[in-house]
ZADOKE-829037 format. One line per 5 residues: number of its first residue (from 1); their letters; for each residue x, y, z of C-alpha. Coordinates in Angstrom, 2 decimals, padded with zeros to 5 digits. Example, Ala and Ser with C-alpha at 12.3 -4.5 7.8 and 13.67 -1.06 7.14 Angstrom:
2
1 = AS = 012.30 -004.50 007.80 | 013.67 -001.06 007.14
# end
This chain:
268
1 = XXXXX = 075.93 136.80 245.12 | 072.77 138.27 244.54 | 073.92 141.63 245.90 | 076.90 141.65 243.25 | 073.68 140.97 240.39
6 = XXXXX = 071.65 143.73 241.58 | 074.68 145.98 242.19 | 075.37 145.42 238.37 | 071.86 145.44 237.39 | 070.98 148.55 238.20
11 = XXXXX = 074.80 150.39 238.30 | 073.98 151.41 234.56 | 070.44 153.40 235.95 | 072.20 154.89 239.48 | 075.23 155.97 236.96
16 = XXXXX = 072.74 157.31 234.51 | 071.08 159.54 237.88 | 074.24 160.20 239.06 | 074.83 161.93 236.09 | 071.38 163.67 235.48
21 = XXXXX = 071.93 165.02 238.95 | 075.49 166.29 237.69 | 073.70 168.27 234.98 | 071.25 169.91 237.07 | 074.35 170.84 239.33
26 = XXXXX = 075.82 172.76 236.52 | 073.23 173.74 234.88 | 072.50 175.89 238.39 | 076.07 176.65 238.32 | 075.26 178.04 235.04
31 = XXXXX = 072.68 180.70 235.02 | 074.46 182.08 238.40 | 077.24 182.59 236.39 | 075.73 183.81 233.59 | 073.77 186.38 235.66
36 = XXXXX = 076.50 187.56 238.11 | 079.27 190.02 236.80 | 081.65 190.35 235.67 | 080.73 189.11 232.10 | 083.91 188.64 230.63
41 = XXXXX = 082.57 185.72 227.74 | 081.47 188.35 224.97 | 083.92 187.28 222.16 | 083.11 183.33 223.02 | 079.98 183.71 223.19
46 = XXXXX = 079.92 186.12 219.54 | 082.23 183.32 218.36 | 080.44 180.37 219.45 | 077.38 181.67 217.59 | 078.89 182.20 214.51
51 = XXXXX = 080.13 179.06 214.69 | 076.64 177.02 214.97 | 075.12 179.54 212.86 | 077.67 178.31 209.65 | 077.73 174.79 210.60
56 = XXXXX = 073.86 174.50 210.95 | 071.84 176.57 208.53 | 072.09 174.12 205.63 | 072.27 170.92 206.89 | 068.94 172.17 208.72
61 = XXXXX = 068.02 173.97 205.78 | 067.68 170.03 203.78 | 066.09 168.43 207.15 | 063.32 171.15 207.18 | 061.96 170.77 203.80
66 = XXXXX = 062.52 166.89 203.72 | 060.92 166.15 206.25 | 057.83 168.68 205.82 | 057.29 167.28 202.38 | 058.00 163.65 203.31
71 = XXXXX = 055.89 162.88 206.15 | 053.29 165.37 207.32 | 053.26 167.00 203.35 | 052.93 163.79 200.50 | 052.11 161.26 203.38
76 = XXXXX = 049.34 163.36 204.99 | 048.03 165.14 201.68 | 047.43 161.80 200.58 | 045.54 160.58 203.01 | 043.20 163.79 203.33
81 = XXXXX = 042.96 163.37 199.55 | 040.68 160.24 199.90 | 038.55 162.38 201.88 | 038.66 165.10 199.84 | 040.03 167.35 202.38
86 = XXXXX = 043.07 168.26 200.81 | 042.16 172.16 201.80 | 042.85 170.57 205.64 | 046.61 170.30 205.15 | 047.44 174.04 206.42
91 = XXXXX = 045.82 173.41 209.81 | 047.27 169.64 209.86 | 050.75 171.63 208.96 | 049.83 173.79 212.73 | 050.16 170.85 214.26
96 = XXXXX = 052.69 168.96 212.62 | 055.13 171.63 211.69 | 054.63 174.59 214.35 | 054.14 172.45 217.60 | 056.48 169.37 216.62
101 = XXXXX = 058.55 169.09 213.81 | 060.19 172.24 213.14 | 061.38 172.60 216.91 | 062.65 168.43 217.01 | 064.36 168.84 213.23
106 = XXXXX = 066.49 172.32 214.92 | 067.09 170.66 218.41 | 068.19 167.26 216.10 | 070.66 169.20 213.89 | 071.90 171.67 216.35
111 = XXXXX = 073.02 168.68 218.70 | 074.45 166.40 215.79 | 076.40 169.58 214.29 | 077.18 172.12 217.09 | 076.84 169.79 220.23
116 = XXXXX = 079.21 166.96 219.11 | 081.32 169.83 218.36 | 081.21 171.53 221.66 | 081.67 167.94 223.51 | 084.69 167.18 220.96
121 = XXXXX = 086.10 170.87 221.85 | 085.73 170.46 225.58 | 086.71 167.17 225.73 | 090.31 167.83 224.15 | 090.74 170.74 226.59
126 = XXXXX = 089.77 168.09 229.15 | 092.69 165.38 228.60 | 094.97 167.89 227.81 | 094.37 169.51 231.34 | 093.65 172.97 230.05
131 = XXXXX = 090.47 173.05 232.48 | 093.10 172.21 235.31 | 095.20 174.85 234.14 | 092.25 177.31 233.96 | 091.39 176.86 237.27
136 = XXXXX = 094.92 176.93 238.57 | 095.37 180.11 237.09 | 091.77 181.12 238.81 | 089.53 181.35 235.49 | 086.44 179.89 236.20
141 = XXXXX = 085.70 177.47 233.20 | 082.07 177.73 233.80 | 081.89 181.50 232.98 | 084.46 181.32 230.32 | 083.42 178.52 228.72
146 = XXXXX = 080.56 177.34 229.46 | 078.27 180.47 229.87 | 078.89 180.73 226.23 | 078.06 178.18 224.78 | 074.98 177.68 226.66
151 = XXXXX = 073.89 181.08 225.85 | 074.83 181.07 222.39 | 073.43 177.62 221.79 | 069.71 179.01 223.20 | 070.22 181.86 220.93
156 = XXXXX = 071.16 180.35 218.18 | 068.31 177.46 218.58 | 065.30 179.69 219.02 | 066.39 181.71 215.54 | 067.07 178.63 213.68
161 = XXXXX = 063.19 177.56 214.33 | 062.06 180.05 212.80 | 063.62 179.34 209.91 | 062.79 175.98 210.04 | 058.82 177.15 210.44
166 = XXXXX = 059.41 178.72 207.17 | 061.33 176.02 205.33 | 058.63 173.42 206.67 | 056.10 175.58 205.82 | 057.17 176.07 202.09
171 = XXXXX = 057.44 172.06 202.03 | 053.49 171.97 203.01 | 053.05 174.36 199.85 | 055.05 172.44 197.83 | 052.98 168.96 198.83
176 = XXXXX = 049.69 170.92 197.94 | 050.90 172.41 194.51 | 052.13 168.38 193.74 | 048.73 167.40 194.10 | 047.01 169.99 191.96
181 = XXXXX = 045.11 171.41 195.20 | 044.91 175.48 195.00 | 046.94 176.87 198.11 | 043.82 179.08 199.19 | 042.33 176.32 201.31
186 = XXXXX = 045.80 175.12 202.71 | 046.48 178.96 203.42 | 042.70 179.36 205.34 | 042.83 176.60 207.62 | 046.61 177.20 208.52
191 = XXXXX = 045.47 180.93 210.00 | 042.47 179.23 211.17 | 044.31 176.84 212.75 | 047.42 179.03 214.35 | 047.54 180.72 217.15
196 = XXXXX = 049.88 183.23 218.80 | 050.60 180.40 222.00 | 051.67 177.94 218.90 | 054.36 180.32 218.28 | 055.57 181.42 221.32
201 = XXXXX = 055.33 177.54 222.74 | 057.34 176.95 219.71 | 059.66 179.23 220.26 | 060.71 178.62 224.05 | 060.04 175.00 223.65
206 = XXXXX = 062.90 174.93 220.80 | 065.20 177.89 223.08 | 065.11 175.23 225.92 | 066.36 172.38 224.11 | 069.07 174.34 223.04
211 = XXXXX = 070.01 175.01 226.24 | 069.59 171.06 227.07 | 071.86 170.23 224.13 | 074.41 172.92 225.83 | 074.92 171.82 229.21
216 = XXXXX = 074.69 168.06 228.45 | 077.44 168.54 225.59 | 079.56 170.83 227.88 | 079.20 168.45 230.87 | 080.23 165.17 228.83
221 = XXXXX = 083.17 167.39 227.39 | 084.34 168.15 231.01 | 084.14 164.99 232.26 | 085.71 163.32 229.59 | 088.72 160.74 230.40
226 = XXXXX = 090.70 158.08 228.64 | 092.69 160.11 225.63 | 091.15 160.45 222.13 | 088.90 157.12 222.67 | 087.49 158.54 225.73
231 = XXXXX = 086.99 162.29 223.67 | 084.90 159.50 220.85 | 083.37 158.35 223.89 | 081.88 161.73 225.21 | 080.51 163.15 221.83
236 = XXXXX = 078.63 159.83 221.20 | 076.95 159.86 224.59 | 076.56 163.45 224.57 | 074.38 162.80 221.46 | 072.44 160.14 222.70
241 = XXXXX = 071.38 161.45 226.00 | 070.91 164.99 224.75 | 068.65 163.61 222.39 | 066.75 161.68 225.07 | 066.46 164.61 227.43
246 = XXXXX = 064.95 166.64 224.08 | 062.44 164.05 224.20 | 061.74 163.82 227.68 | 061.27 167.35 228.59 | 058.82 167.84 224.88
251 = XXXXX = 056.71 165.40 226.70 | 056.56 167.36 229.71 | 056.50 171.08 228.18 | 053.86 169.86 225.68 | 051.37 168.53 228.16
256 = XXXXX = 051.72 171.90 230.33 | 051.23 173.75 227.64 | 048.11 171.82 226.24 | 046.97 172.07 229.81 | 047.25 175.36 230.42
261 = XXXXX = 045.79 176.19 226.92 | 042.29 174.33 226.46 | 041.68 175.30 223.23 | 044.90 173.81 221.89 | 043.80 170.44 224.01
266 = XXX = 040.88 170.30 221.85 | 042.90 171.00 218.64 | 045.00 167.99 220.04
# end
């Protein structure tokens, strides 16, 4: 009896590692594929980017500048109003914008928009047994499919943040201008504040969560079971742990990076 309660107290956390360890599998699978020829995936992987790009820039687009001018613009001007340090919201915009929000907003759209699609794509291949078709026929769905997408997903990811630096940007200028505050101080301390490791941290931090939101979307599509519920199924857990392994590995990247860099760990 109290094997059978452990067994199904802790069958949700060994099926969760089970799976993690899945992911890792293919995401090795992945690269090898991606780097050995032949590379046959050039119109996917054109298409699949085209794809993300059109569903993604305006939905990201509105997320950008509402949250820059929601939380870290009005919220944060306000506050450094009292002070009268409204000139401090460019280099508070470094932090909030550069290093955090900008790359979580594009990882956050990208897998709501693009990932539930890939997972929803997949996993209707999957119960239709197209995969086992594939491979019968002795395409490799990995490099066909899955290359792909997890390269144009990377792509597509690290472009979009710089767009969303700029959008999130333009919401800190906005904030300033709404409370009267002359953008010369707001411009000074943001260059002050910047560096060139904010950008490029910003820019493989958000590359890499694209590639997270890849292989767990393509790995939920191609284990998907159970019809059309089981397709539901897949996208909504595809979602949810993508999003937790976005938030998992920022934890990790950001305190290797603030490590590594000591002057951003005293900016911190």
């Amino acid at each position: 009896m109290v094997r059978n309660v452990a067994d199904r107290a802790f069958l949700p956390a060994k099926s969760l590692l089970e799976e993690v360890g899945d992911m890792m599998i293919l995401t090795g699978k992945t690269i090898v594929s991606a780097l050995r020829p032949p590379y046959p995936y050039g119109g996917e992987f054109v298409s699949q980017f085209l794809f993300a790009l059109k569903l993604c820039w305006f939905p990201l687009l509105v997320s950008t500048v509402a949250f820059g001018y929601g939380a870290p613009g009005l919220q944060a001007a306000n506050f450094l109003v009292l002070f009268g340090a409204i000139d401090r919201l460019g280099g508070f915009f470094v932090l909030a914008s550069i290093r955090e929000f900008a790359p979580f907003v594009t990882a956050i759209v990208l897998a709501g928009v693009a990932g539930t699609a890939i997972t929803a794509d997949l996993g209707a291949r999957k119960i239709r047994e197209e995969l086992d078709a594939l491979q019968v026929l002795g395409v490799d769905p990995i490099k066909n499919l899955v290359v792909p997408r997890f390269l144009a997903l990377m792509l597509v990811t690290g472009l979009f943040n710089v767009y969303a630096l700029l959008f999130g940007v333009f919401a800190g200028v906005l904030a300033t201008i709404v409370n009267g505050a002359p953008l010369g101080g707001f411009w000074a301390t943001f260059f002050g504040q910047a560096s060139l490791t904010d950008l490029w941290g910003s820019a493989l931090k958000t590359t890499l969560f694209g590639a997270i939101i890849a292989i767990v979307c393509c790995y939920k599509g191609m284990t998907a079971s159970g019809g059309a519920e089981g397709v539901g199924r897949a996208v909504n857990q595809a979602v949810v742990i993508a999003f937790l392994g976005i938030f998992a590995f920022n934890y990790v990247f950001t305190q290797t990076l603030l490590a590594t860099n000591p002057e951003l760990a005293n900016l911190r």
